[in-house]
N, CA, C and O atoms as CSV, one atom per row, in Angstrom:
chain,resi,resn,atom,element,x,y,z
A,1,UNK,N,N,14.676,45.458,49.731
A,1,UNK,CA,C,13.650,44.570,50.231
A,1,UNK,C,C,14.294,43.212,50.467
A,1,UNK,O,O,14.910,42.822,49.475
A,2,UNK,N,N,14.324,42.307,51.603
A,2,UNK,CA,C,14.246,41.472,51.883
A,2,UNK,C,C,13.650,40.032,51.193
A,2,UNK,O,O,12.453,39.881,50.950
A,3,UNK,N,N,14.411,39.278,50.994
A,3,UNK,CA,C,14.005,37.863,50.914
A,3,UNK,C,C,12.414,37.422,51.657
A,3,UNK,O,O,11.326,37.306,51.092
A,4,UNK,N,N,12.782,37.231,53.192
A,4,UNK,CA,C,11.421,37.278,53.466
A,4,UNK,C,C,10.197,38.223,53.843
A,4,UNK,O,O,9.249,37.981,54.590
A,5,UNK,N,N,10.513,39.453,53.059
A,5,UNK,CA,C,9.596,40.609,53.037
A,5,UNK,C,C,8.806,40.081,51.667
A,5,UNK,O,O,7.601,39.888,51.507
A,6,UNK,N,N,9.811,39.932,50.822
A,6,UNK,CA,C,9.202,38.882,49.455
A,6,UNK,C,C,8.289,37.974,49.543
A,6,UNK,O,O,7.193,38.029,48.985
A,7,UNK,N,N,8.734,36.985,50.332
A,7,UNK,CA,C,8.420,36.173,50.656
A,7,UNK,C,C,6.646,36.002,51.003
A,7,UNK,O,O,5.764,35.255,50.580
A,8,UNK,N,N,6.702,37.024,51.907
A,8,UNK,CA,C,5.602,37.930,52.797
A,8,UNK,C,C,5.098,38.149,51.766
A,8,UNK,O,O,4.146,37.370,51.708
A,9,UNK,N,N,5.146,39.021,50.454
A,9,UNK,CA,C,4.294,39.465,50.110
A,9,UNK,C,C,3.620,38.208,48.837
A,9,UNK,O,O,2.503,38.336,48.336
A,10,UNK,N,N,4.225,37.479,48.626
A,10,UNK,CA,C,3.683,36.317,47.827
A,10,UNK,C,C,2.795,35.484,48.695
A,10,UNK,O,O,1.666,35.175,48.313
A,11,UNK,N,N,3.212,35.161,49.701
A,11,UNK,CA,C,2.334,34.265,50.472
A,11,UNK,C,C,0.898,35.271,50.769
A,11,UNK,O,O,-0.154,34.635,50.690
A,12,UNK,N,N,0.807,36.240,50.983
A,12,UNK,CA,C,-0.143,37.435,51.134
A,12,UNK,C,C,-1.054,37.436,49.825
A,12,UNK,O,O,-2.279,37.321,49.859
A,13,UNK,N,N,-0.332,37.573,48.725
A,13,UNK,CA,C,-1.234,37.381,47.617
A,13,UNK,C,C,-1.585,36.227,46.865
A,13,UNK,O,O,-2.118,36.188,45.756
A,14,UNK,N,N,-1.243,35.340,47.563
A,14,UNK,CA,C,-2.049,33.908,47.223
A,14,UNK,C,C,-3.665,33.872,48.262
A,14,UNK,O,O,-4.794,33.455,48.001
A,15,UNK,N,N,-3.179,34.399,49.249
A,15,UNK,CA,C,-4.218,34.502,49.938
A,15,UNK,C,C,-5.239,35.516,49.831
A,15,UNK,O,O,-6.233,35.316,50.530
A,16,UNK,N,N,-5.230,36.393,49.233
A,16,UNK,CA,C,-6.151,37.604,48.797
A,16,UNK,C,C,-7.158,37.309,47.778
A,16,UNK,O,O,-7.464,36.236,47.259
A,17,UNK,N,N,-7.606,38.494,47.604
A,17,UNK,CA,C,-8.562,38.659,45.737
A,17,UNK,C,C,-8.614,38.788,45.041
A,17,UNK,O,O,-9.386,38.537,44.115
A,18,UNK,N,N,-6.981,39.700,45.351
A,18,UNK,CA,C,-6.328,40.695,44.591
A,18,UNK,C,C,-6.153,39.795,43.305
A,18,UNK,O,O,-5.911,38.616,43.565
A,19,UNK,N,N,-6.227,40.119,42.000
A,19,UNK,CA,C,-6.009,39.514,40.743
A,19,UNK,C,C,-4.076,39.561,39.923
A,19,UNK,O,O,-3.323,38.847,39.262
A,20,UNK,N,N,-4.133,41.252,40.736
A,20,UNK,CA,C,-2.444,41.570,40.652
A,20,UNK,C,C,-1.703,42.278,41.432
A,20,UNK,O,O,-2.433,42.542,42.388
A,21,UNK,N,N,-0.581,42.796,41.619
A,21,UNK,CA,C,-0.358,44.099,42.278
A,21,UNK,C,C,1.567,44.083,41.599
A,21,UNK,O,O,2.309,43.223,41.122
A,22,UNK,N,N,1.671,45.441,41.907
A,22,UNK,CA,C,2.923,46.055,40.699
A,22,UNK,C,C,3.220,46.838,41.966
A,22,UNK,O,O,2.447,47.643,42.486
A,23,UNK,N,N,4.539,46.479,42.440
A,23,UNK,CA,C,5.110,47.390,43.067
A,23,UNK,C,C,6.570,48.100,42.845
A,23,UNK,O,O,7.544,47.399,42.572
A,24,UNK,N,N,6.682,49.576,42.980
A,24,UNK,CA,C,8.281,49.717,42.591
A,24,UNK,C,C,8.896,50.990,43.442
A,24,UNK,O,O,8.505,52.149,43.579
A,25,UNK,N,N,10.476,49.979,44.155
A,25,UNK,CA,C,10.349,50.779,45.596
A,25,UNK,C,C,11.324,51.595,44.781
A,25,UNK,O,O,11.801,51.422,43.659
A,26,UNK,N,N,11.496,52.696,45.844
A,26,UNK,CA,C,13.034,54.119,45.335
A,26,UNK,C,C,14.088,53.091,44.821
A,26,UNK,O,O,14.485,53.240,43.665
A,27,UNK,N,N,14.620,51.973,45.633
A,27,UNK,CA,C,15.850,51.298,45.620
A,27,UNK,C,C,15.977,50.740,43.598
A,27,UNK,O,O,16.976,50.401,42.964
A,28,UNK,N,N,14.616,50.860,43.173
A,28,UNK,CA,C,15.037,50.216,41.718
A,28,UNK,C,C,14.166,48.866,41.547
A,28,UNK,O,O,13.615,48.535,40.497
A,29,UNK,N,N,14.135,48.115,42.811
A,29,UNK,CA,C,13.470,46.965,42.744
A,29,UNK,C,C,11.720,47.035,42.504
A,29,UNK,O,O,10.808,47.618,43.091
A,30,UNK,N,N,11.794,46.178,41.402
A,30,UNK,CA,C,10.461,46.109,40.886
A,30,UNK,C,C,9.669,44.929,41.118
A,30,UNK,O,O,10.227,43.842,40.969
A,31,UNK,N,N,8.476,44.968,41.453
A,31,UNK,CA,C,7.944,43.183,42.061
A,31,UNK,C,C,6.443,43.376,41.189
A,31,UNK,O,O,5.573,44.100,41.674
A,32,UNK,N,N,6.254,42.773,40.066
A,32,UNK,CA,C,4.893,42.294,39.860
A,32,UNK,C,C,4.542,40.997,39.480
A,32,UNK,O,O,5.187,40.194,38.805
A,33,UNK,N,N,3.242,40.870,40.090
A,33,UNK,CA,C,2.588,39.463,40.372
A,33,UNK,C,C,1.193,39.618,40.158
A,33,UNK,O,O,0.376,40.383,40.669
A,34,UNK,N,N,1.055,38.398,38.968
A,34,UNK,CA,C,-0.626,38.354,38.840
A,34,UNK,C,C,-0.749,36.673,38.367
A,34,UNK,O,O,-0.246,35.720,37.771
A,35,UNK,N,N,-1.867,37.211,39.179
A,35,UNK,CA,C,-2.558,35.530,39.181
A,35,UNK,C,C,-3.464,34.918,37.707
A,35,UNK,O,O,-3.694,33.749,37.398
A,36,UNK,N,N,-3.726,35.798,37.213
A,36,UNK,CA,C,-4.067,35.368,35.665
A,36,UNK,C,C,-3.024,35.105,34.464
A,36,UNK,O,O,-3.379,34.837,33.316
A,37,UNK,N,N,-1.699,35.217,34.888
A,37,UNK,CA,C,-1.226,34.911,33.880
A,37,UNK,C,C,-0.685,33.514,34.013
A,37,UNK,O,O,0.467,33.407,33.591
A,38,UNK,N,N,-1.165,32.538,34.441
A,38,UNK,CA,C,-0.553,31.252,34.665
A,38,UNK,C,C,0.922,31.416,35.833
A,38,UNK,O,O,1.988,30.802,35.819
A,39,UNK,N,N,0.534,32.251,36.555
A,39,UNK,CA,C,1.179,31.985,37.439
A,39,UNK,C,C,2.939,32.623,37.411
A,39,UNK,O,O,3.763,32.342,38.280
A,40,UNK,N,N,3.112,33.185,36.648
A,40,UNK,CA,C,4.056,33.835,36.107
A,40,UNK,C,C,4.487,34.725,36.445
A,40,UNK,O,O,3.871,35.476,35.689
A,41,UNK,N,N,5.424,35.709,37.309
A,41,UNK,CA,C,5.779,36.888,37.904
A,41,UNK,C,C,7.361,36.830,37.765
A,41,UNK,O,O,8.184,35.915,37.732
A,42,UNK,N,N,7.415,38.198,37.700
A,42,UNK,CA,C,8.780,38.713,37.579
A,42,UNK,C,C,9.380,39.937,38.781
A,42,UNK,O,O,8.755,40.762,39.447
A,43,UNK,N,N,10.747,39.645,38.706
A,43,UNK,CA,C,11.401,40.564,39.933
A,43,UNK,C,C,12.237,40.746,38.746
A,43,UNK,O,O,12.622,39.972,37.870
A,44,UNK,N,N,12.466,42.433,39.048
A,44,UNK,CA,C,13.748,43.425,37.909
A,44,UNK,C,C,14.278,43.817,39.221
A,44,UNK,O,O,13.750,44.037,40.311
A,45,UNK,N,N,15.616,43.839,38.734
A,45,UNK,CA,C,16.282,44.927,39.764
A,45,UNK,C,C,16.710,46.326,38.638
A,45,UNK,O,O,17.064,46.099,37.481
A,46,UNK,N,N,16.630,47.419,39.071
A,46,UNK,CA,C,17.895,48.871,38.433
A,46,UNK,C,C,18.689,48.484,38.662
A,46,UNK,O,O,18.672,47.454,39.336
A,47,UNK,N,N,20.087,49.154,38.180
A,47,UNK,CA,C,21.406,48.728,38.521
A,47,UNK,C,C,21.192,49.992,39.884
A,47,UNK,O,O,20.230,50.712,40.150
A,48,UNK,N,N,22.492,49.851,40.510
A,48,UNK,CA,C,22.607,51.006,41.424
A,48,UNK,C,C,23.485,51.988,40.915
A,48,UNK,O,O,24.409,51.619,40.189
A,49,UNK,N,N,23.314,53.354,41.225
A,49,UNK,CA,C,24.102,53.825,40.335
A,49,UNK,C,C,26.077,53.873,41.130
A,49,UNK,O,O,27.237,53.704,40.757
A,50,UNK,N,N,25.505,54.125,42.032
A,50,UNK,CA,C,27.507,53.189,42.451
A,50,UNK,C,C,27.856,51.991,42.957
A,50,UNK,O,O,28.792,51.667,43.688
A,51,UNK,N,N,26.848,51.287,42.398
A,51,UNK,CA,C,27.589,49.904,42.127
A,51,UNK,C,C,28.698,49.242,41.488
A,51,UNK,O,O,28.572,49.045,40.279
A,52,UNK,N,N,29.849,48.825,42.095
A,52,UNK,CA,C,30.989,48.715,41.256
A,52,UNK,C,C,31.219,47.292,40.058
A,52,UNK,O,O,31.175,46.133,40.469
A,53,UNK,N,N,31.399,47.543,38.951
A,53,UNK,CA,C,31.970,46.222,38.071
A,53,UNK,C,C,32.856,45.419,38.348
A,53,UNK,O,O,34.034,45.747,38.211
A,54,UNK,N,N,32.533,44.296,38.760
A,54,UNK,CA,C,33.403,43.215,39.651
A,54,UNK,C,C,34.736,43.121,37.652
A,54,UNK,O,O,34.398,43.373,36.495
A,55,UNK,N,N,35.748,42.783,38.068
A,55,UNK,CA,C,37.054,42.946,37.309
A,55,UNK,C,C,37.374,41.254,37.446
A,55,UNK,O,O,37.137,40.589,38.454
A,56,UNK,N,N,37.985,40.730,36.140
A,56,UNK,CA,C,38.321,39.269,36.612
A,56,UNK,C,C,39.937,39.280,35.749
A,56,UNK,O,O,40.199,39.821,34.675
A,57,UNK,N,N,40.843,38.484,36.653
A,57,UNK,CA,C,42.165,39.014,36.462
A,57,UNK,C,C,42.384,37.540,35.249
A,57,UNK,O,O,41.950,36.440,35.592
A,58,UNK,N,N,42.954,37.686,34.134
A,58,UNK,CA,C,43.129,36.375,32.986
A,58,UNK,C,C,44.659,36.421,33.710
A,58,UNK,O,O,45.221,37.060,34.599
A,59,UNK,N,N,44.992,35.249,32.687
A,59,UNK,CA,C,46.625,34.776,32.813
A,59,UNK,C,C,47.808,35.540,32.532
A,59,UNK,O,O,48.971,35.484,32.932
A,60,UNK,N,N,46.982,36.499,31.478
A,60,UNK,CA,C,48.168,37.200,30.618
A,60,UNK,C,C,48.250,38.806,31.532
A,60,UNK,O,O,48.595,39.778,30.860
A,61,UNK,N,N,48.003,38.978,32.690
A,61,UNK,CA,C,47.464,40.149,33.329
A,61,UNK,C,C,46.776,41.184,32.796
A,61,UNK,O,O,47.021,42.353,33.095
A,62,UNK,N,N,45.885,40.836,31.986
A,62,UNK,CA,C,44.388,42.042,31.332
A,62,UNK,C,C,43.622,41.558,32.084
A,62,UNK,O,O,43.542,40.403,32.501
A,63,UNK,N,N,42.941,42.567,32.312
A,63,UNK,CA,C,41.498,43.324,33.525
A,63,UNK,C,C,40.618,42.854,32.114
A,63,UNK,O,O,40.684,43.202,30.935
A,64,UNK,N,N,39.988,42.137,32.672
A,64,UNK,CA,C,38.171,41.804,31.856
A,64,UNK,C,C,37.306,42.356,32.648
A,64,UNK,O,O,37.215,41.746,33.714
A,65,UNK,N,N,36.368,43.627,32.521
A,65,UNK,CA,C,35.189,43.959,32.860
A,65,UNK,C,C,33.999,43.147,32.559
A,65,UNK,O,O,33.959,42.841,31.368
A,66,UNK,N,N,32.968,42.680,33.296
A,66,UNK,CA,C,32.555,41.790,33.507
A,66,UNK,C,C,31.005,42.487,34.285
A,66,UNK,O,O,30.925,42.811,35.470
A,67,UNK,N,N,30.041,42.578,33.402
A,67,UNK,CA,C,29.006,42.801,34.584
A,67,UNK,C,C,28.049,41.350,34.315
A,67,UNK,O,O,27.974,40.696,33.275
A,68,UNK,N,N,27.237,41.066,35.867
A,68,UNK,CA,C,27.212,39.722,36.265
A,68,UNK,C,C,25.541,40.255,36.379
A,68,UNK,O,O,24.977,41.339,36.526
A,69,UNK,N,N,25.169,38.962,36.234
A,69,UNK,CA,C,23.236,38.900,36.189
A,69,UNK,C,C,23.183,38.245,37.348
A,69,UNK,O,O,23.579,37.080,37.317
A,70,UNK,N,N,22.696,38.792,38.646
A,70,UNK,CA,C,22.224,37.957,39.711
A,70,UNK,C,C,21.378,37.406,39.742
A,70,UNK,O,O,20.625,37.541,38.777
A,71,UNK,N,N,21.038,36.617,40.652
A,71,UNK,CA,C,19.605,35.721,41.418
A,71,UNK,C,C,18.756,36.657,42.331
A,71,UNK,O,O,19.430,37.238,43.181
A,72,UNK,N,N,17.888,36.831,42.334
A,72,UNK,CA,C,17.689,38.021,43.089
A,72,UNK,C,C,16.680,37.541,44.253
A,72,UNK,O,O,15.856,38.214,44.873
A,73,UNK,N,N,17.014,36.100,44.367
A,73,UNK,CA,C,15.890,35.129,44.943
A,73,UNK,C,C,16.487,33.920,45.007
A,73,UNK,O,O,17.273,33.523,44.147
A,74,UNK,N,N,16.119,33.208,46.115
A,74,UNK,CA,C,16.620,32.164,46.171
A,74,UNK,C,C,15.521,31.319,45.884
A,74,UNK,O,O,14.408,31.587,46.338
A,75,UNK,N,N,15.750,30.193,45.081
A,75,UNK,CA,C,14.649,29.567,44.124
A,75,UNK,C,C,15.611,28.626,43.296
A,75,UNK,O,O,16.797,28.449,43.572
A,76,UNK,N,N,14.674,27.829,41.840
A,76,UNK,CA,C,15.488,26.838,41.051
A,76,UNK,C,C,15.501,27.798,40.116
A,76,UNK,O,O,14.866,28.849,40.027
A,77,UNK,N,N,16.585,27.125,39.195
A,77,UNK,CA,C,16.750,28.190,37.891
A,77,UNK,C,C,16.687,27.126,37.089
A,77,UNK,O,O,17.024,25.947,37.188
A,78,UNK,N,N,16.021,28.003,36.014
A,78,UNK,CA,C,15.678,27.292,34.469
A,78,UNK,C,C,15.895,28.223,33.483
A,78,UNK,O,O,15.468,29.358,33.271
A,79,UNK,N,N,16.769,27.373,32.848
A,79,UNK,CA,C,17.151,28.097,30.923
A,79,UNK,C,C,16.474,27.917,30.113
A,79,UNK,O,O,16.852,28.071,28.952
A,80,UNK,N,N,15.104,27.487,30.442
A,80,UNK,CA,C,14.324,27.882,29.282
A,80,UNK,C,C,13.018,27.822,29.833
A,80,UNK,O,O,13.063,27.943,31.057
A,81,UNK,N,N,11.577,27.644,29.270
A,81,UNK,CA,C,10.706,27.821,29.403
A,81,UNK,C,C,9.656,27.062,29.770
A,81,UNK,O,O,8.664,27.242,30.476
A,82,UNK,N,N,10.195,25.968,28.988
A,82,UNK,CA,C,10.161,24.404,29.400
A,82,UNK,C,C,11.149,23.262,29.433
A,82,UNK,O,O,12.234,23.577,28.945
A,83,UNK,N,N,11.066,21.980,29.891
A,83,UNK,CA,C,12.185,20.840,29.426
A,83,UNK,C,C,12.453,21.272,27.696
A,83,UNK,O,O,13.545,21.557,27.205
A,84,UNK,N,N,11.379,21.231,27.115
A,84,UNK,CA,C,11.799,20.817,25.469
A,84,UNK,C,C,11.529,21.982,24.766
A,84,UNK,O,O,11.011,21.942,23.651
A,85,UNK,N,N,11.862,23.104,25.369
A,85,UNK,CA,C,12.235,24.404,25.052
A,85,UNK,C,C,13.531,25.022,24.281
A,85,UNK,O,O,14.333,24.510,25.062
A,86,UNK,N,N,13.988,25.402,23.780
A,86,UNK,CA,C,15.257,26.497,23.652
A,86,UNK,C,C,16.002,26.872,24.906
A,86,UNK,O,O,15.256,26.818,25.883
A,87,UNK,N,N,17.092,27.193,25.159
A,87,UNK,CA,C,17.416,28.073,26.769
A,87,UNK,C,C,16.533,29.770,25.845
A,87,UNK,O,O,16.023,29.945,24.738
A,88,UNK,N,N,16.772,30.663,27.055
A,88,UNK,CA,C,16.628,31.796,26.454
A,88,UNK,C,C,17.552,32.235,25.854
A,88,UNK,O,O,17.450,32.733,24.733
A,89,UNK,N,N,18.711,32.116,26.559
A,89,UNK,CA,C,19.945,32.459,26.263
A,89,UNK,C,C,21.319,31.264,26.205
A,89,UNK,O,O,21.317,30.261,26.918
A,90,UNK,N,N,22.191,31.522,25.446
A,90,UNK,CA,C,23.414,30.812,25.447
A,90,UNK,C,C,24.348,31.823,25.335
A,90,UNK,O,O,24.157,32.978,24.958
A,91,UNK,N,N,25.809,31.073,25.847
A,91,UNK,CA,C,27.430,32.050,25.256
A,91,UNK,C,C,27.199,32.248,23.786
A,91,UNK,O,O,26.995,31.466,22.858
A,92,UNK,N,N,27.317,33.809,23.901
A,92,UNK,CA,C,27.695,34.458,22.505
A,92,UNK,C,C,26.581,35.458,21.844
A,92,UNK,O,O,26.585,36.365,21.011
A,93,UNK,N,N,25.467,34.681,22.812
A,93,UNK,CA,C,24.185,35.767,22.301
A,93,UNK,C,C,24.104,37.094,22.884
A,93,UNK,O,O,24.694,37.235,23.955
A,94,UNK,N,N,23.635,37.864,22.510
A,94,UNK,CA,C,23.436,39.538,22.457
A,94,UNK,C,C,22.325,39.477,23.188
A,94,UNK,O,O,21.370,38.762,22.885
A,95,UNK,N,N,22.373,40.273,24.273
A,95,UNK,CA,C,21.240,40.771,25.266
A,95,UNK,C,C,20.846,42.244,25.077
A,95,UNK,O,O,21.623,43.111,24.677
A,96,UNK,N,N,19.468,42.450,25.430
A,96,UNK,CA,C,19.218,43.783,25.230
A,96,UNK,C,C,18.769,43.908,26.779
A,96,UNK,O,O,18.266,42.891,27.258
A,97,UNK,N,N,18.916,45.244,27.765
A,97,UNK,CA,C,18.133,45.386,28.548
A,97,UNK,C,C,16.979,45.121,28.449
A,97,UNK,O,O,16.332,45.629,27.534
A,98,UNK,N,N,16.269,44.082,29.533
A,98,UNK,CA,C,14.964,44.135,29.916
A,98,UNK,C,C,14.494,42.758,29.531
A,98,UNK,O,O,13.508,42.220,30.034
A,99,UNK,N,N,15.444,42.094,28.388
A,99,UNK,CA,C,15.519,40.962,27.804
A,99,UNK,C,C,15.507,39.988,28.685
A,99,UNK,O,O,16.550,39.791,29.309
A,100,UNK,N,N,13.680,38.675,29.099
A,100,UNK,CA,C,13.870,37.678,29.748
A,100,UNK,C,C,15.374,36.652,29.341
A,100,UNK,O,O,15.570,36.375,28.157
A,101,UNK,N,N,16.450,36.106,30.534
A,101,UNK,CA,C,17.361,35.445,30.507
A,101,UNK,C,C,17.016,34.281,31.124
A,101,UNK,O,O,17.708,33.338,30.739
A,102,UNK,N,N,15.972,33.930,32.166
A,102,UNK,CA,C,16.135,32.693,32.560
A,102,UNK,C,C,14.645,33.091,33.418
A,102,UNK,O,O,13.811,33.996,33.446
A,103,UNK,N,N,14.950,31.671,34.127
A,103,UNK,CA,C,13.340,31.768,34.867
A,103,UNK,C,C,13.522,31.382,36.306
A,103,UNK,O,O,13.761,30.179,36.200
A,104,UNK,N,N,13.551,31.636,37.456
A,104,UNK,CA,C,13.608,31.205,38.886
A,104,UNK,C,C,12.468,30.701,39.590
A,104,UNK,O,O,11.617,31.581,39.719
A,105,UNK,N,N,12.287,30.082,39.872
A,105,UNK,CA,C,11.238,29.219,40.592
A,105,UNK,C,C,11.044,29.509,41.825
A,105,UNK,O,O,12.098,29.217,42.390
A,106,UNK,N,N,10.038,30.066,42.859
A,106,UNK,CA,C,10.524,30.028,44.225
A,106,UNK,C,C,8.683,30.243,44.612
A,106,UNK,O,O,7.788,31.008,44.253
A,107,UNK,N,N,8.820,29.119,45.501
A,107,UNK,CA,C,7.698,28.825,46.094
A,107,UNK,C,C,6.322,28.594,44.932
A,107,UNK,O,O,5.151,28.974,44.922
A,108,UNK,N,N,6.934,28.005,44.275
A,108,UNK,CA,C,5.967,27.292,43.602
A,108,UNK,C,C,5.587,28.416,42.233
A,108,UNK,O,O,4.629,28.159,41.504
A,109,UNK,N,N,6.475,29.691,41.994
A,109,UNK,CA,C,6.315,30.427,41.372
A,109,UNK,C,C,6.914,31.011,40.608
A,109,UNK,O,O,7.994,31.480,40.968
A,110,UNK,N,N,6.517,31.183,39.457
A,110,UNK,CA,C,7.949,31.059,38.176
A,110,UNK,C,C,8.240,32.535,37.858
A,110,UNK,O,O,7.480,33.315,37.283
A,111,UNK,N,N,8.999,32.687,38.150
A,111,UNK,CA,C,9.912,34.616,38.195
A,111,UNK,C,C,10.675,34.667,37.057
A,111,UNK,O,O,11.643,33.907,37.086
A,112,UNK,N,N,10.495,35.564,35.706
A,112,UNK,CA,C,11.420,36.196,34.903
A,112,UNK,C,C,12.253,37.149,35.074
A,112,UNK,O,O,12.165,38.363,35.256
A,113,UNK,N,N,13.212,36.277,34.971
A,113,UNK,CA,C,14.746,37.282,35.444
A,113,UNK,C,C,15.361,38.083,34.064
A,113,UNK,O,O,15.853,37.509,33.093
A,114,UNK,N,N,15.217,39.437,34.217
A,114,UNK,CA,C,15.497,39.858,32.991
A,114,UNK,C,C,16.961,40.793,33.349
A,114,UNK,O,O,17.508,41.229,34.362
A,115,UNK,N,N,17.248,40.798,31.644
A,115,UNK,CA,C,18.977,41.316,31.942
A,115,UNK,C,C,18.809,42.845,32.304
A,115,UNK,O,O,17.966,43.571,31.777
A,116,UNK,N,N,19.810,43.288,33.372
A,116,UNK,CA,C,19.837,44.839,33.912
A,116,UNK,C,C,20.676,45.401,32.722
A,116,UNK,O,O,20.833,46.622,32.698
A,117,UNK,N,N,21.197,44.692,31.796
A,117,UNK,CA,C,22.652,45.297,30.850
A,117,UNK,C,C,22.194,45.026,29.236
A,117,UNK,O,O,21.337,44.174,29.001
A,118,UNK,N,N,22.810,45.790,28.158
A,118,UNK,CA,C,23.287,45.321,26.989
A,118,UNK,C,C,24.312,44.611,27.322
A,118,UNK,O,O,24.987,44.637,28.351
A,119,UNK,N,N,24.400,43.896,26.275
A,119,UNK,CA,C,26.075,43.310,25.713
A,119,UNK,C,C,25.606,41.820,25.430
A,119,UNK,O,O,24.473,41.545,25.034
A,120,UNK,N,N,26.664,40.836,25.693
A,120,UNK,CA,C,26.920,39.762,24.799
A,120,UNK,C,C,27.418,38.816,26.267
A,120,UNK,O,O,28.264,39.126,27.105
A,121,UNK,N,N,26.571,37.613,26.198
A,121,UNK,CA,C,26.601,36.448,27.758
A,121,UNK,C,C,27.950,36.108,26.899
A,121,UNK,O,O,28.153,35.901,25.703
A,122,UNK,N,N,28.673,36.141,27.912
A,122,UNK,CA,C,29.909,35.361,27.782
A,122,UNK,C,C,30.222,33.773,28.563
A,122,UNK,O,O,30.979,32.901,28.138
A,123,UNK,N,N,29.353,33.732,29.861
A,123,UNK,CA,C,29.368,32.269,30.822
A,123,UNK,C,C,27.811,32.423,30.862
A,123,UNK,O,O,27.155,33.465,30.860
A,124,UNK,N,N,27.367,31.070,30.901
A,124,UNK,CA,C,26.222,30.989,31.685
A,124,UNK,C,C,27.010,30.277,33.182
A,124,UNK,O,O,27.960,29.493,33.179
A,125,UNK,N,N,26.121,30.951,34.661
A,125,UNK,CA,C,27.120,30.092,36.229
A,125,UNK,C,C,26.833,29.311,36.197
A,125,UNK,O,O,27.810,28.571,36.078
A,126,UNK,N,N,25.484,28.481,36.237
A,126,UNK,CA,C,24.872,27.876,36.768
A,126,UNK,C,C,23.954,26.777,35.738
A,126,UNK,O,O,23.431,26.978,34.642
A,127,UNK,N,N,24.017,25.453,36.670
A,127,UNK,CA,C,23.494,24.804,35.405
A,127,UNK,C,C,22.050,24.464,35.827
A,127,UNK,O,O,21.698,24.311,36.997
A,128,UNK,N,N,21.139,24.350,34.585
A,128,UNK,CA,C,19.681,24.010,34.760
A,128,UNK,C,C,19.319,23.332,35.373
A,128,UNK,O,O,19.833,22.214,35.429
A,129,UNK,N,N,17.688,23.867,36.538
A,129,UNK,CA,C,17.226,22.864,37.568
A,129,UNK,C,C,18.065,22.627,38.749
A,129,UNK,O,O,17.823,21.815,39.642
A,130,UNK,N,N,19.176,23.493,38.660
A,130,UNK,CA,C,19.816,23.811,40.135
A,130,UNK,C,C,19.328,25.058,40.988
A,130,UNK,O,O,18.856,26.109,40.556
A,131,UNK,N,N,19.576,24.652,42.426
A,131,UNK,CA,C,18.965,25.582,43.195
A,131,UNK,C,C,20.367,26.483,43.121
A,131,UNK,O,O,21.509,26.123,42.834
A,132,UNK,N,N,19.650,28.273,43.626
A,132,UNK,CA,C,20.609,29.042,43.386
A,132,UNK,C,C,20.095,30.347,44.372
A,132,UNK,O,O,18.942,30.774,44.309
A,133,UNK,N,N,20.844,30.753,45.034
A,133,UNK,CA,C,21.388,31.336,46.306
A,133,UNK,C,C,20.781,32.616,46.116
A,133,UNK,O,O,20.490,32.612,44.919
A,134,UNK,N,N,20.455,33.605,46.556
A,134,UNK,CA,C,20.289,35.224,46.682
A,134,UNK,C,C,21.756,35.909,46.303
A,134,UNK,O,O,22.676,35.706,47.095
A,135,UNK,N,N,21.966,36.584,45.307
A,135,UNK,CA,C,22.995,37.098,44.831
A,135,UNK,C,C,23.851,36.648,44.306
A,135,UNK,O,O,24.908,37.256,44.137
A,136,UNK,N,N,23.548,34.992,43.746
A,136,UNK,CA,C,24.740,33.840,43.218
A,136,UNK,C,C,24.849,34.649,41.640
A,136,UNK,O,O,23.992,35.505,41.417
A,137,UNK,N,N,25.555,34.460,40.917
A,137,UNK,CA,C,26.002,34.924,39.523
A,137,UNK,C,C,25.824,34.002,38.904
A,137,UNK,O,O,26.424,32.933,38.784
A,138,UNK,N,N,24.262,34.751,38.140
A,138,UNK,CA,C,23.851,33.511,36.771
A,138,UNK,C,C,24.466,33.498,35.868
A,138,UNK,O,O,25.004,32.481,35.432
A,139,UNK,N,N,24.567,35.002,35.189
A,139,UNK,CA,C,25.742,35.063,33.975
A,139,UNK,C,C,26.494,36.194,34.200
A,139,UNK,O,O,26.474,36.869,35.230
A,140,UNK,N,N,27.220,36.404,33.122
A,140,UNK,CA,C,28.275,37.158,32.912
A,140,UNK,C,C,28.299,37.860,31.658
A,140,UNK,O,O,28.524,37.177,30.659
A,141,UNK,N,N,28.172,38.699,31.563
A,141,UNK,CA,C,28.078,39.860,30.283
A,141,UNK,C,C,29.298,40.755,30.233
A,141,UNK,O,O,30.033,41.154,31.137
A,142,UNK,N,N,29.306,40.905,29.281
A,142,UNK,CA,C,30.652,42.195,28.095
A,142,UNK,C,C,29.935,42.702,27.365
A,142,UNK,O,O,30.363,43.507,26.538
């Protein structure tokens, strides 16, 4: 699905009656949105299943496997919930699949980005209240 198929369908349900709607295509991508919860919606992606693990080469020539948490939206990103919040996450903490990591903002609408992986954030990319690209790399997991 498309950015502005997304797009499309948020602007669509601001304008409706509809209270919610839950959609989830073959591809993995999951979109639900409801208007009673303060405004709050989330996009999951599945992993794909041959999607490859991007490899990052260190100094000493060892291969670090590395799977990366995208943006799955272009929007602002926030590490926590509020200004005077906690982040969700920092380097070193343990993620569980499904586990909210951050929050994306886009069009006036606050999206929980949750982790596709177990393991342990090793980088956070990107720093808070910056805008962030369709497919930019928020974090980095082992």
């Amino acid at each position: 699905m498309e950015y502005d198929e997304i797009k499309k369908l948020i602007q669509d349900m601001e304008n409706s009656n509809l209270e919610s709607l839950e959609i989830e295509l073959p591809s993995g991508l999951k979109l639900k949105m409801d208007k009673g919860q303060k405004n709050i919606n989330e996009i999951t992606t599945e992993p794909v299943l041959n999607e490859e693990t991007p490899s990052i080469k260190t100094s000493t020539t060892e291969t670090i496997d590395y799977k990366e948490i995208k943006a799955p939206m272009v929007g602002t990103f926030y590490s926590s919930s509020s200004p005077d919040s906690e982040p969700f996450v920092k380097v070193g903490d343990k993620v569980k699949k499904g586990q909210v990591v951050c929050i994306v903002e886009a069009m006036k609408l606050m999206n929980e980005i949750e982790s596709e992986y177990d393991g342990e954030i090793v980088e956070v990319c990107t720093k808070n209240d910056k805008m962030v690209e369709y497919g930019e790399t928020l974090f980095k997991i082992k």
